[in-house]
N, C-alpha and C positions, 0 to 999 in steps of 0.2 A: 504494500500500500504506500502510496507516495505522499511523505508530509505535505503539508499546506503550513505555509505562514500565517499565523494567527496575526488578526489585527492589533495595535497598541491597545490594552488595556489603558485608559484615561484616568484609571482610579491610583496610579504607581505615585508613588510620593518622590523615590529613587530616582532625580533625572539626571546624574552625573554620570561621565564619558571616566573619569579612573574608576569609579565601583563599577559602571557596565562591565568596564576593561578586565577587573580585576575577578570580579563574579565570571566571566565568559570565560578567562583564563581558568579558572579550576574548575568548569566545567569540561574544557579540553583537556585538561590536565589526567581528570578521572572517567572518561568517555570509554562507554558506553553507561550513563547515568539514566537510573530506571527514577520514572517519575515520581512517585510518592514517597517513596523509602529513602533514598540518599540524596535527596540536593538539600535537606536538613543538616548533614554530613557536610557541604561543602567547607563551609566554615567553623571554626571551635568557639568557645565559650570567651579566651580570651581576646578573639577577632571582633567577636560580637560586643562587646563589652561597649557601652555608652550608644549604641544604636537600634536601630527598629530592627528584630530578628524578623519579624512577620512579613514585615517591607520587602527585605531582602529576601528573603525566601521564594515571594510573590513574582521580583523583579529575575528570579532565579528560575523558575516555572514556565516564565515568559522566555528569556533566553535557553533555554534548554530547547523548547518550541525554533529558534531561530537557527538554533547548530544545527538540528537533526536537518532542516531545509540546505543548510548554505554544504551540510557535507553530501547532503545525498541530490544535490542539482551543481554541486559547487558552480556560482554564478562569478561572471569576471566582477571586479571591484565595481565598478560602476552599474552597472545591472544590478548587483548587490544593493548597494546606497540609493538605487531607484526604489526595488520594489521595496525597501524598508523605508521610506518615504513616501510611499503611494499606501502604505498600508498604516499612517500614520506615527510611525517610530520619531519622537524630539530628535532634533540634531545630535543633541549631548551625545544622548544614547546611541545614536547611530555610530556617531565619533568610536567612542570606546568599542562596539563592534566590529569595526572596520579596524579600528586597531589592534585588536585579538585576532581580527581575521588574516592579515598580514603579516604576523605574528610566529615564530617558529614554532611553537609548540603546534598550532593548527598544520603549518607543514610537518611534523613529525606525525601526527593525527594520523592525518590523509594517507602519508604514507606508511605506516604502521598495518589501516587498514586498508589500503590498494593490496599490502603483501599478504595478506591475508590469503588461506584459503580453504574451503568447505568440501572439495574434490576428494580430497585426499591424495591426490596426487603429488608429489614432492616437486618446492621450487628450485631453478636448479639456479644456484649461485658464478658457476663456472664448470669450463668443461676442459679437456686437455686432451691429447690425442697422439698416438705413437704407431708408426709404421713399421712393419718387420716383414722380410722375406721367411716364408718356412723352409728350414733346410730337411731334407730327406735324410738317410742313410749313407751312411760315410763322408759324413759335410758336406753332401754336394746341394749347391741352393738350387732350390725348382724355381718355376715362374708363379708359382702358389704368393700369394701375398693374404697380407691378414693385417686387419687394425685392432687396437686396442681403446676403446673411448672412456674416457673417464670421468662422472657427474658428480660434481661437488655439492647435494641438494639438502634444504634444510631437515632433510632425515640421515644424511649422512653422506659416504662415496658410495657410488655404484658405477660398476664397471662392464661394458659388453666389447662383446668379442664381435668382429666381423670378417665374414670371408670374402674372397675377392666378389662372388657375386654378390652381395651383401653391401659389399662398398661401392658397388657398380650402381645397384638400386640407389642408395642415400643420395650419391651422384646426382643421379636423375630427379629425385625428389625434390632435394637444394635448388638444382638448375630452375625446377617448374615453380619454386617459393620465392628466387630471386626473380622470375621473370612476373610472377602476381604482384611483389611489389612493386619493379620498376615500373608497371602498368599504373598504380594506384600515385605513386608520385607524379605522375606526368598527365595526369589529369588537373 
């Protein structure tokens, strides 16, 4: 199901661009934050101290509402500051959004969860590759060739063996994946 950005609540007492900033940063911080149970959690008792817990909490419901949109459309900056401005967001507030969203921690976000993945298939971090003649009996080298490929993947190494026909195929694969690309750049 695809978020919708919630209009401004017009009842937030909260209109400052550092607590926006600061509130939206530990909400990135600790993402994926389930709504009712932990953005009570974002802050401790000493942070809170001299201020409206309820406010913040409120203005914390609200941006919680604003990440789950800006990571799952990720809008360019400007797009961004449009539609939270057509949907009634104060500047402040906008400010301090736009400046968490710029932000490194939301690029480590994004990319933490782009790596992600539900397949189970292993992502392969690197790969290495070593070529060998197979030699027969009594050292004499055949025309036999064989590779060794090596996946560096975040479940570990894994290694496959290939025969010459086997590398003949990969050949042709590669060949037909470099020619789908150059196809789609030259468009």
């Amino acid at each position: 199901m695809e978020p919708v950005l919630n209009v401004w609540d017009s009842s937030h007492s909260i209109l400052k661009s550092k607590i926006t900033n600061r509130a939206s940063i530990r909400i990135l911080e600790r993402y994926p934050v389930k709504e009712k149970n932990e953005v009570e959690t974002l802050f401790d008792q000493e942070e809170m101290a001299g201020g409206d817990s309820e406010a913040l909490f409120k203005l914390c419901h609200q941006l919680l509402n604003v990440w789950k949109y800006a990571i799952y459309f990720q809008p360019k900056s400007e797009v961004f500051i449009d539609t939270l401005q057509e949907n009634g967001y104060p500047d402040a507030v906008v400010k301090g959004i736009l400046e968490a969203y710029t932000s490194e921690t939301f690029s480590q976000l994004f990319e933490s969860l782009a790596s992600c993945s539900h397949s189970g298939i292993p992502r392969v971090l690197s790969t290495d590759w070593t070529s060998r003649t197979v030699v027969r009996r009594n050292n004499i080298p055949s025309s036999d060739r064989e590779a060794v490929l090596t996946f560096s993947t975040d479940q570990g190494v894994k290694q496959v063996q290939l025969c010459a026909k086997d590398l003949e195929k990969l050949y042709w694969t590669v060949n037909k994946v470099q020619s789908s690309l150059d196809g789609l750049l030259e468009r």
